[in-house]
N, C-alpha and C positions, 0 to 999 in steps of 0.2 A: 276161784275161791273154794268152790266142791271140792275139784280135784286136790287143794293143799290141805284141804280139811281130813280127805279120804285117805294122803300119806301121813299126816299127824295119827291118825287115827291107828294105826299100825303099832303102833309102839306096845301096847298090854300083849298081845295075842306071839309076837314074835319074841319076847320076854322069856313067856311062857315055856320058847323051846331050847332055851339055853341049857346047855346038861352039864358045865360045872362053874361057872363063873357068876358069882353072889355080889349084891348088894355095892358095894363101893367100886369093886373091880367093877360091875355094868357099869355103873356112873363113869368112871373114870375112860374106860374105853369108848362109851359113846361121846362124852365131849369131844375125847381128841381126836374122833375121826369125826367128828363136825367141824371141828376148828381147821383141819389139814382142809375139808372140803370148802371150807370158807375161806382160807387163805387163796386156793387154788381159785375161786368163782369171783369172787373181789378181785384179785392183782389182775385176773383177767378181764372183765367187767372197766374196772376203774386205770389198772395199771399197778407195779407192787410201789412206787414213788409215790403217789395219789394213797394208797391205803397205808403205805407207814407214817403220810404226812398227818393223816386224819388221825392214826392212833397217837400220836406221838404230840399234835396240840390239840384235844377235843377237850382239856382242860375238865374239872370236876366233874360237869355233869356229864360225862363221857363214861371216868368211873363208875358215878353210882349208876348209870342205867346197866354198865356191864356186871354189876355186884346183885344186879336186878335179876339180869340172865343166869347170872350164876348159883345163884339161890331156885331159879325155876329149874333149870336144868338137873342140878341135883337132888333137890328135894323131890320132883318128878319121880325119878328113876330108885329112888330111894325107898319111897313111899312103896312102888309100884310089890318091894321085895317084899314089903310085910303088910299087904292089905289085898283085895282082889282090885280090879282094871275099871271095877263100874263103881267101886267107894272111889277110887282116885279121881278120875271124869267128873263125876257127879261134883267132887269138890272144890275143883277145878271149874266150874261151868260159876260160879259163882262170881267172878273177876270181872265182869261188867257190873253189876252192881256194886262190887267193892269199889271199883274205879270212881262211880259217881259221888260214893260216901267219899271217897276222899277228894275228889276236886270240890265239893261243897265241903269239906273241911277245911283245904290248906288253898283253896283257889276261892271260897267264896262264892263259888256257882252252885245256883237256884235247883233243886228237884223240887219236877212235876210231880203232881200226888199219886199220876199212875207208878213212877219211880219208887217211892217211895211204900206204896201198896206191893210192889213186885222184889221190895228187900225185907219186908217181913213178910212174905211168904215165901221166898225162897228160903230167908231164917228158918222160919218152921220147919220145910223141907231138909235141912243141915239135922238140925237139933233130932231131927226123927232117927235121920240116921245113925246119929252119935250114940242117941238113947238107946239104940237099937243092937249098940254093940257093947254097951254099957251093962245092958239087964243081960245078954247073952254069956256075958264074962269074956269076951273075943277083949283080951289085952292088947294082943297083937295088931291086932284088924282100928281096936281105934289109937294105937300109937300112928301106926300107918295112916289112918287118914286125918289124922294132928300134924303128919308130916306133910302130906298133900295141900294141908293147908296154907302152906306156907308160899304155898305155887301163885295160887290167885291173891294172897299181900303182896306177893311183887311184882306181880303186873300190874297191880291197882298202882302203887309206886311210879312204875316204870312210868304205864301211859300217863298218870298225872303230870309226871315231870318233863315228858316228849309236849303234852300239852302245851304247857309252862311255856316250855322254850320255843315251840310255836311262836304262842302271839307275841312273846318278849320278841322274838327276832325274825318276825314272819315267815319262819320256816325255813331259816339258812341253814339253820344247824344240820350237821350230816350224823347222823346217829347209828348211822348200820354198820358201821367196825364196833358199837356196843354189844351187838351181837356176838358178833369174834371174842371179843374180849371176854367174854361171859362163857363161853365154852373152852377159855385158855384158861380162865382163873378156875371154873369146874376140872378140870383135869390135874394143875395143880394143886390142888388143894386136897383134891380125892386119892392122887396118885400115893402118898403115906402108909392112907390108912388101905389103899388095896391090895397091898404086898404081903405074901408074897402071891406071884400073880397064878390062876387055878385055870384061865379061860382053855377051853379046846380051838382048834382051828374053826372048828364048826361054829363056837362062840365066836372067834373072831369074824367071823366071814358075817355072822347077823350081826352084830353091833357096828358094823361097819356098816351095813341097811341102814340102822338108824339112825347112825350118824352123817350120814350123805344124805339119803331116799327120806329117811322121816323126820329129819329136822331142818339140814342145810339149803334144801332144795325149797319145801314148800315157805319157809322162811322168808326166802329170796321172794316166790311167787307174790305172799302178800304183800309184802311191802309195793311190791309194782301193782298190784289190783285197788290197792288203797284209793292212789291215785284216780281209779274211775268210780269204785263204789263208796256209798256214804257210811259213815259210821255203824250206823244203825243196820244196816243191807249185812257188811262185815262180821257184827256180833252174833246177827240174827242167822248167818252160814256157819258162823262159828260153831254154835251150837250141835250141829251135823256131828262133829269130830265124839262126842258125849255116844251120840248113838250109835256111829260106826265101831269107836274103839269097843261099848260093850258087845254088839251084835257078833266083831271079829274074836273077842273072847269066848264068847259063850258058845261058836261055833266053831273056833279052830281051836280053843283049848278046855272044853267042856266049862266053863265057870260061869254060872249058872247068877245074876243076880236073884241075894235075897229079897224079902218082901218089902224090909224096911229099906233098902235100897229101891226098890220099884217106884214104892210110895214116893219116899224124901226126894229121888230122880224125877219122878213125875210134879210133886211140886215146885223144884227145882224151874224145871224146863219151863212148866206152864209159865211162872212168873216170868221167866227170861222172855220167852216168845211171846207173851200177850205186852209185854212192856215196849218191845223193839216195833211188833208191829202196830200199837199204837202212835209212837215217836214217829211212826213213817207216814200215817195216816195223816197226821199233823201238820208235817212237811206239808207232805201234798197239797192238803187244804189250805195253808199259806202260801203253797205256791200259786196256785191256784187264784187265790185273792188278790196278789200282788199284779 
């Protein structure tokens, strides 16, 4: 889970050295070289019978989790074009606690008061930010991370409804061509508005990174470590990607987080990580009891 966090985490810093390819054309090239790498690891993995079977009757909720990917995938890379790599992280790091608000919305499951202490201070930590680029006049900088926002609503989405379909169907459901699907409809959709196309070879040859090495790969990775680590273990590594992506910014392409970014980051995290290892502590002590 390091390691899949440590090639997510890649994505700002190799952005950064693209020398003519903007905003939709990124989008649109890295979905399709994640979709080609995910066709290519599925038909191989499952067989290409077994993945057109799944795409072809995964029925609605197949859709929306893939309209899930596809709003992350590009609003991600979208964002990334008009804001710096530690606004985008930071607002992104926030999707475990949106995830909770919404299964206690639409699922009716109970937050613990630590939960609930670590979404208004991670709130706080957002609002810092926003305000921060608010009183700056940086239009850009918070269109950009309005756009980012929209990464952690659809995770919270997605895993609500992977939730869902869990305990509706004890876990038959096969949901990993939603992935595919989400970087097919991201290409689609981007491919319009990214014409006419501007990228160099040198563009192509990194967005080809990211759409193999920093998405389709550690992708793959998590979904197979799920399997052994708990929820809580997952979010709590998750977080890594927040520090790495800024650490590889600010060292391979000098971007420097601001202060209000520092702050709004640090109460971001604190809430995330005092939240996850508390939830883990709890385990333990019931397991323990039991």
């Amino acid at each position: 889970m390091v390691l899949a966090t440590l090639m997510w985490s890649i994505a700002g810093v190799v952005t950064r050295q693209l020398e003519a390819a903007r905003s939709f054309e990124v989008t649109f090239w890295r979905s399709g070289f994640n979709a080609l790498a995910l066709v290519l690891l599925l038909s191989w993995l499952r067989g290409p019978a077994a993945l057109w079977l799944a795409l072809r009757t995964g029925g609605r909720a197949l859709w929306v989790s893939g309209l899930c990917w596809c709003v992350m995938y590009t609003a991600f890379m979208v964002a990334l074009t008009l804001t710096t790599v530690a606004n985008v992280l930071v607002t992104m790091s926030i999707a475990p606690l949106l995830t909770a608000l919404s299964a206690r919305i639409t699922l009716g499951h109970r937050l613990a008061m630590r939960t609930w202490g670590a979404v208004l201070l991670a709130g706080a930590g957002i609002a810092w930010m926003y305000g921060g680029e608010i009183s700056g006049g940086g239009s850009q900088h918070l269109l950009g991370t309005l756009v980012a926002l929209a990464v952690p609503v659809a995770a919270a989405v997605n895993w609500t409804l992977l939730h869902h379909l869990k305990g509706r169907e004890g876990g038959g459901a096969d949901m990993l061509p939603a992935v595919l699907l989400g970087a097919l409809l991201s290409a689609l959709i981007t491919l319009p508005l990214a014409l006419p196309f501007a990228a160099s070879p040198k563009d192509l040859s990194l967005l080809a990174l990211l759409g193999v090495v920093q998405l389709a790969i550690p992708c793959l990775m998590a979904v197979a470590v799920a399997r052994v680590l708990s929820a809580p273990e997952i979010s709590l590594l998750g977080l890594l990607e927040v520090v790495f992506g800024v650490a590889w910014a600010w060292l391979g392409a000098g971007e420097a987080p601001t202060a209000e970014v520092l702050v709004g980051g640090l109460l971001v995290l604190g809430a995330l990580v005092a939240n996850e290892v508390l939830a883990l502590r709890t385990r333990a002590r019931s397991a323990g009891l039991g």
